[in-house]
N, C-alpha and C positions, 0 to 999 in steps of 0.2 A: 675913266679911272684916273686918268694925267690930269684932268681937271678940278677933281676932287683933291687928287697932294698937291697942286698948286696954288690950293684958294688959304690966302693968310689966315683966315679964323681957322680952320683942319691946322695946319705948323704951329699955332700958337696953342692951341690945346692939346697937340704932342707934347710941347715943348713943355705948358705947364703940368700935362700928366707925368711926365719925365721928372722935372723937379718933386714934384711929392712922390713918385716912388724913392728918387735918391734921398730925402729929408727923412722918409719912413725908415730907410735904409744905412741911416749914418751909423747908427749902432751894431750893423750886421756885419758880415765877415768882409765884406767888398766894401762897405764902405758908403761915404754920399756918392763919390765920383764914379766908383764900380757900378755903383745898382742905379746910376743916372745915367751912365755910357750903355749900359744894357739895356734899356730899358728906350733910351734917345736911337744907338742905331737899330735893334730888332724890331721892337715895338712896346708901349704900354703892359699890354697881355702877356707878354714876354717876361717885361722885367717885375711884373708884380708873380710872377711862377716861381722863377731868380728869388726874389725880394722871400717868398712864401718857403722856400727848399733851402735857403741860404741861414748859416747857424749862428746866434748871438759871440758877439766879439765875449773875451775872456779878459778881463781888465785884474789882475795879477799882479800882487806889490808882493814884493818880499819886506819879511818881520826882519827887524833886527835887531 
């Protein structure tokens, strides 16, 4: 199993599954950084559940 998380290609396809959860996610409550921190330390699986349960940001101007 140590062999498998130590081989570059497995970290670099976390890592870019990671980034498109957080890029899917920049609009969401948590954010790019939240839903890439989640998604970087749990897992992929993880952060797209996160990313799936997680509710659209509310962009809110006041009229004046």
């Amino acid at each position: 199993m140590t062999l498998i998380l130590l081989n570059p290609w497995f970290v670099a396809a976390w890592i870019a599954a990671s980034w498109i959860i957080g890029v899917l996610g920049r609009d969401k409550r948590f954010g790019f950084f939240g839903n890439f921190l989640v998604s970087f330390l749990f897992s992929p699986l993880v952060g797209v559940i996160v990313l799936l349960a997680s509710d659209n940001q509310i962009h809110t101007r006041q009229k004046r």
